[in-house]
Each structure stands twice: as structure tokens, then as C-alpha cells.
C-alpha positions as CSV (number, residue, x, y, z in Angstrom):
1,X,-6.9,9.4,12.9
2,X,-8.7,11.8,11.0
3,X,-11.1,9.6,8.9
4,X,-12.2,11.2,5.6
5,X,-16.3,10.8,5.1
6,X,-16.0,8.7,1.8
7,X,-14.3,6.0,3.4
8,X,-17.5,5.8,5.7
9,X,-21.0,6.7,3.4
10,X,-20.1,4.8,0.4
11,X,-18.6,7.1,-2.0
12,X,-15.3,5.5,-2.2
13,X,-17.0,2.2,-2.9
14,X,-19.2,3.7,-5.6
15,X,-16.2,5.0,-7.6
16,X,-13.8,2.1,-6.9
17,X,-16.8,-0.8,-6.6
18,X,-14.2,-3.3,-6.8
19,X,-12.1,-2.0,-4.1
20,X,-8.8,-2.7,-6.2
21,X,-9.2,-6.9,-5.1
22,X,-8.0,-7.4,-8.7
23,X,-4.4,-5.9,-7.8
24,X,-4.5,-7.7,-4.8
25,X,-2.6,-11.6,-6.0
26,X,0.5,-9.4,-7.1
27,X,0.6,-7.3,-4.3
28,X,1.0,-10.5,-1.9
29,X,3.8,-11.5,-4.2
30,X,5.9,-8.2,-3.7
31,X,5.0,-8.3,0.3
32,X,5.9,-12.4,-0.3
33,X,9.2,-11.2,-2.2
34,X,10.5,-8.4,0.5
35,X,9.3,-11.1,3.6
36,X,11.5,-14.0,1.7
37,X,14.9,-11.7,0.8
38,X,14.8,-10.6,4.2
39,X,14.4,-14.1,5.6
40,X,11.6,-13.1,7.8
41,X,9.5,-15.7,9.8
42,X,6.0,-14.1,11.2
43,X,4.0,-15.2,13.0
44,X,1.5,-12.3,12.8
45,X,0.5,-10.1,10.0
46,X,-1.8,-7.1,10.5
47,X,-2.5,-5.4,7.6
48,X,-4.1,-1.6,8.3
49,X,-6.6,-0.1,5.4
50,X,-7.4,-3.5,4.5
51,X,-9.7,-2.6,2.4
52,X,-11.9,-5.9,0.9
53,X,-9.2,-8.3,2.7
54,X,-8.0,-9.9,-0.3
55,X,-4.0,-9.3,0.3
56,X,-4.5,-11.0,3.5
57,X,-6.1,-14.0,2.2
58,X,-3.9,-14.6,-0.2
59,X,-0.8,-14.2,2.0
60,X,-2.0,-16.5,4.3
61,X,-1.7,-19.1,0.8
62,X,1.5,-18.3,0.6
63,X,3.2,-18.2,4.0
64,X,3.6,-20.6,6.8
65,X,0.7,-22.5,8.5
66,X,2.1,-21.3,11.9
67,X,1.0,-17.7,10.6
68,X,-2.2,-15.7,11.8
69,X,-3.1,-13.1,9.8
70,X,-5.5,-9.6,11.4
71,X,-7.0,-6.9,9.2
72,X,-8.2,-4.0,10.4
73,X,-10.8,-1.6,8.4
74,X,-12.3,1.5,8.7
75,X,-15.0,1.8,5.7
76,X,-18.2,-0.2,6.9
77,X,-18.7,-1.5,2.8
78,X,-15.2,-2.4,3.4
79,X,-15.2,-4.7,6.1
80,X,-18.5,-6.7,4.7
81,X,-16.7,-7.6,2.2
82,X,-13.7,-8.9,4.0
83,X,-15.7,-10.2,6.6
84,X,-16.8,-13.0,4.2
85,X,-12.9,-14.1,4.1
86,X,-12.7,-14.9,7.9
87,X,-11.4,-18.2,8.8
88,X,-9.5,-19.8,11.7
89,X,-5.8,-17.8,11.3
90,X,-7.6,-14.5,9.4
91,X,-9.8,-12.2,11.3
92,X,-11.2,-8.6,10.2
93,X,-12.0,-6.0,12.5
94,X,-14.0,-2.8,11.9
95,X,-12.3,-0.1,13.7
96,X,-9.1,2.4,13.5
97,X,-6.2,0.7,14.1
98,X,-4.4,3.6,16.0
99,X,-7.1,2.6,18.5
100,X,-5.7,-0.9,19.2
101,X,-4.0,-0.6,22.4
102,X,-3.8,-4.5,22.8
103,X,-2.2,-5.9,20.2
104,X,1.3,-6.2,18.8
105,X,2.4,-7.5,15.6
106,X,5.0,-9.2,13.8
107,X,4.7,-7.1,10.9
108,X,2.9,-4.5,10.1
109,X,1.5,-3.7,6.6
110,X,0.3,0.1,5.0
111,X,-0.5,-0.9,2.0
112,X,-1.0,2.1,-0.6
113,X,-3.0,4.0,3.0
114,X,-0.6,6.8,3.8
115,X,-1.4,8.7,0.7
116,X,-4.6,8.7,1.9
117,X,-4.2,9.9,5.3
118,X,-5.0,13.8,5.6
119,X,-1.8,13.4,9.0
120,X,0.2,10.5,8.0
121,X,2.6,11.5,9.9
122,X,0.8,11.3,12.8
123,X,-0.1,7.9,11.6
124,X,3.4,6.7,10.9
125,X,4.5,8.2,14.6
126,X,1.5,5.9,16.0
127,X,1.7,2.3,14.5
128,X,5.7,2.6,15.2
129,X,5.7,0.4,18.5
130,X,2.7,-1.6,17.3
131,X,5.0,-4.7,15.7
132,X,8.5,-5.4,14.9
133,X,8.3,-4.9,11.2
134,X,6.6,-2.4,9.4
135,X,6.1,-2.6,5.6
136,X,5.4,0.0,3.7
137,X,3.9,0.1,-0.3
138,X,3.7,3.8,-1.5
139,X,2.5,4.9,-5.4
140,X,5.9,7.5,-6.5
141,X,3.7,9.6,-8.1
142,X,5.0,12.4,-8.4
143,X,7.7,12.3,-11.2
144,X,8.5,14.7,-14.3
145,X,5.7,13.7,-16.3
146,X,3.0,13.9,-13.6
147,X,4.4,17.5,-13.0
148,X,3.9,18.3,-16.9
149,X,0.4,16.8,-17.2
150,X,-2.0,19.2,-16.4
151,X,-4.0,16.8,-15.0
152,X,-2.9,13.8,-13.9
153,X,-2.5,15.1,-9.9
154,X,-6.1,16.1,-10.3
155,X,-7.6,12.8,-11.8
156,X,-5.3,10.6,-8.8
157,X,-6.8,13.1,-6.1
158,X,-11.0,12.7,-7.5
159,X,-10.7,9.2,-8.8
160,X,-8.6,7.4,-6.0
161,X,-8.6,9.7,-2.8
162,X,-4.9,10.4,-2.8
163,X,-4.2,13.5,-1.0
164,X,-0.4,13.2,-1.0
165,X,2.5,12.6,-4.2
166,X,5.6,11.1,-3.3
167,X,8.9,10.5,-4.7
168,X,11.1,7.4,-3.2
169,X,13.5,10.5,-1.8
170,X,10.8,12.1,0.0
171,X,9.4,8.8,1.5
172,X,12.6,7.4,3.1
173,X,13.4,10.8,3.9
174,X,10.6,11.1,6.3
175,X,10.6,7.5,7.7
176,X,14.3,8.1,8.7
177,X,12.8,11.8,10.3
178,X,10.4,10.0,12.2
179,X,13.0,7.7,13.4
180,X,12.6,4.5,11.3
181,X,15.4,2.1,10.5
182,X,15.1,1.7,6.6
183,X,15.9,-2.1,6.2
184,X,15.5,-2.8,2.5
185,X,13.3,-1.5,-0.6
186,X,12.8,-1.8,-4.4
187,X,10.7,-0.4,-6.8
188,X,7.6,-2.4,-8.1
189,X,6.1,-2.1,-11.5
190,X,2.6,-0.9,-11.1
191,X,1.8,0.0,-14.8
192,X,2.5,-3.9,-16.0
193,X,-0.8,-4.5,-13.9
194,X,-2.6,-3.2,-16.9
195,X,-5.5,-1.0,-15.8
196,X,-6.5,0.5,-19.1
197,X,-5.8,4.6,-18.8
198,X,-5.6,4.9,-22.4
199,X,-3.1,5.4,-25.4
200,X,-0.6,7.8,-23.9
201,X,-0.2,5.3,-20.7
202,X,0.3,2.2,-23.2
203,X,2.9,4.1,-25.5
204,X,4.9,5.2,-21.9
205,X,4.6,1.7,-20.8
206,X,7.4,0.9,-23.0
207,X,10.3,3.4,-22.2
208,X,9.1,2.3,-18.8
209,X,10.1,-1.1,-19.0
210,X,13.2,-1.1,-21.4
211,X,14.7,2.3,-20.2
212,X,13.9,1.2,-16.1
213,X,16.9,-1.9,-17.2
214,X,19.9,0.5,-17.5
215,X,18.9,3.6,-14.8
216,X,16.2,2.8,-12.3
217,X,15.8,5.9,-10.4
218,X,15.7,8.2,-13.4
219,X,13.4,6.3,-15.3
220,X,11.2,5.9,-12.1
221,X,11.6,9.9,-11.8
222,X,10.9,11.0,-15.4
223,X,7.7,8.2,-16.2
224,X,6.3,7.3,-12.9
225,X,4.9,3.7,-13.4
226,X,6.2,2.3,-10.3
227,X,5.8,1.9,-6.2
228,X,8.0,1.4,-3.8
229,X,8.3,-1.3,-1.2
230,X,9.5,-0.8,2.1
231,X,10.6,-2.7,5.0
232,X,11.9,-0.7,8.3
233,X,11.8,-1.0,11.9
């Protein structure tokens, strides 16, 4: 996998110095949610682009003690964070996971990573036969408002890496290209996490919320706001 050189000197640290941990107790309650409707039972989680490990550790709160939990990391300032977190059923390796050749998973989690990735398809082609399940949490950023905004692409592509905008039809378009069994999804509500963007984010936030009650996919398509979860084979 193409690795891109702020992921390894320190420059994505220094403009994201808490590497997102604060997101990471209500991400573990969406992965908890599509793991609980689907009445899944692992018995290994490996979570790729772990970032500072805090997803894992606070899944492995909330599922089964018979569960181990493996995160895998590519950024250096990364894994010394996570590497704190280690215990006797969560472990942390620093290396890319598409260079695993041992191990196979219960479920696999890419958690906000593809949009990183410079090939993700290449990426999704690769971790296919490395578990059973895969899940999948993807930013729909591009909607009508994000196409309007002159620069709202920009500021996603200097502030947070992102290299790629989706929409859910584009996503489950190309997992089902790349030969993936799509077994459930639903959209999760990223803006109610309440990272402060300004004004014009806390007046949308409201026709986000009420209007995403009577049509889902059109308010998800004209305001952005939201992610989507995936669970596929």
C-alpha cells in the first residue's frame, strides 16, 4: 500500500494532535450497533488505520470477554500512542496490514481509512480474504452543498488528508464491483458529534436532523452531515 509521507514524519499528528480519540466512544457504539442487529459473535476484531487505538479499547468494554481484539498502524506517532492501551486480549502492531499474510479475522474494521488511501481499491481487493466480515465506516462527503461550497473539498483534503468524496451510491457501488456481498448499512450522524466548524455548520445542523426524519437519502445528499456504516462479506 502506497503510504502517504504525513502518516510517517508527523505532520498528520501535528494538524490532528488528538488523532480524533475524542470521536472514538460513539464510533464503538455504531460498530457495537451494526455487530448487535446483525447478531454477530466474534471472536477477533482487527481494526486497520487504527490510529491512537481508542475504538478498539473501547469495544473490547463492550463486547464479549471471549473476544481478542488486534490493531494494526502505520504512522510511528500513531502506534505509541496505542501502544500504551495493550493489554491481555488487545494488541497493536506497527506495520501495513496488506502485509499480514498470517492472520485471519473475524471481522475486519476500515474505519474512516479508505478515503485516505491514494488505491483503495487495491486495498479493498487485498483485505477481502483476510476475515469473514468486513466493516466498513465511510464520511458521504460529497453532497449538493459540498459541491456548491467553494471550499469545503479543499479544507477536507488539507485539514484531514482525504483524497477521495463519496456518496452512499458510489461506495456500495464499488464494493459490489469488487465483488463484496453488501449485508446491511445505515447512515450515522456525524455532525451531532459537535466539532465546532462554525455558524453556517450549526444553522445546517438543524434541517439535518428534522428534515433526515421524513427522507433520508435526500437530506443525506443535499446537507452531507452523515457516514455510512457497512457490513459486507
Amino acid at each position: 500500500m502506497n503510504i502517504p509521507e504525513k502518516y510517517l514524519n508527523g505532520e498528520y499528528l501535528k494538524n490532528n494532535p488528538n488523532w480524533f480519540i475524542e470521536d472514538s466512544q460513539w464510533k464503538a457504539n455504531q460498530i457495537l450497533k451494526i455487530i448487535q442487529r446483525n447478531k454477530l459473535s466474534p471472536e477477533s476484531i482487527c481494526e486497520v488505520g487504527c490510529g491512537a487505538g481508542e475504538i478498539l479499547s473501547q469495544l473490547q468494554n463492550l463486547l464479549d470477554e471471549n473476544c481478542y481484539f488486534f490493531g494494526y498502524e502505520i504512522s510511528p506517532q500513531a502506534y505509541t500512542i496505542c501502544k500504551n492501551k495493550e493489554n491481555d486480549r488487545l494488541k497493536f502492531y506497527l506495520m501495513d496490514f496488506l502485509c499480514e499474510r498470517r492472520s485471519f479475522y473475524d471481522i475486519t474494521l476500515s474505519i474512516d481509512v479508505i478515503e485516505h488511501l491514494e488505491d483503495y481499491f487495491t486495498y479493498l481487493r487485498n483485505i477481502k480474504e483476510k476475515s469473514k466480515y468486513k466493516i466498513f465506516h465511510i464520511p458521504l462527503e460529497f453532497f449538493a452543498l459540498s459541491a456548491i461550497h467553494n471550499n469545503f473539498i479543499i479544507n477536507q483534503r488539507c485539514r484531514t488528508g482525504h483524497l477521495h468524496f463519496f456518496t452512499k451510491d458510489i461506495i456500495i457501488q464499488t464494493l459490489i464491483e469488487l465483488n463484496y456481498d453488501i449485508i446491511d448499512c445505515f447512515y450515522t450522524p456525524g455532525y451531532s458529534l459537535g466539532h465546532n466548524y462554525g455558524l453556517k455548520d450549526k444553522i445546517i445542523n438543524i434541517p439535518r436532523k428534522y428534515l433526515y426524519y421524513s427522507n433520508r437519502d435526500l437530506t443525506v445528499r443535499l446537507l452531507g452531515g452523515y457516514s455510512l456504516m457497512i457490513l459486507a462479506k
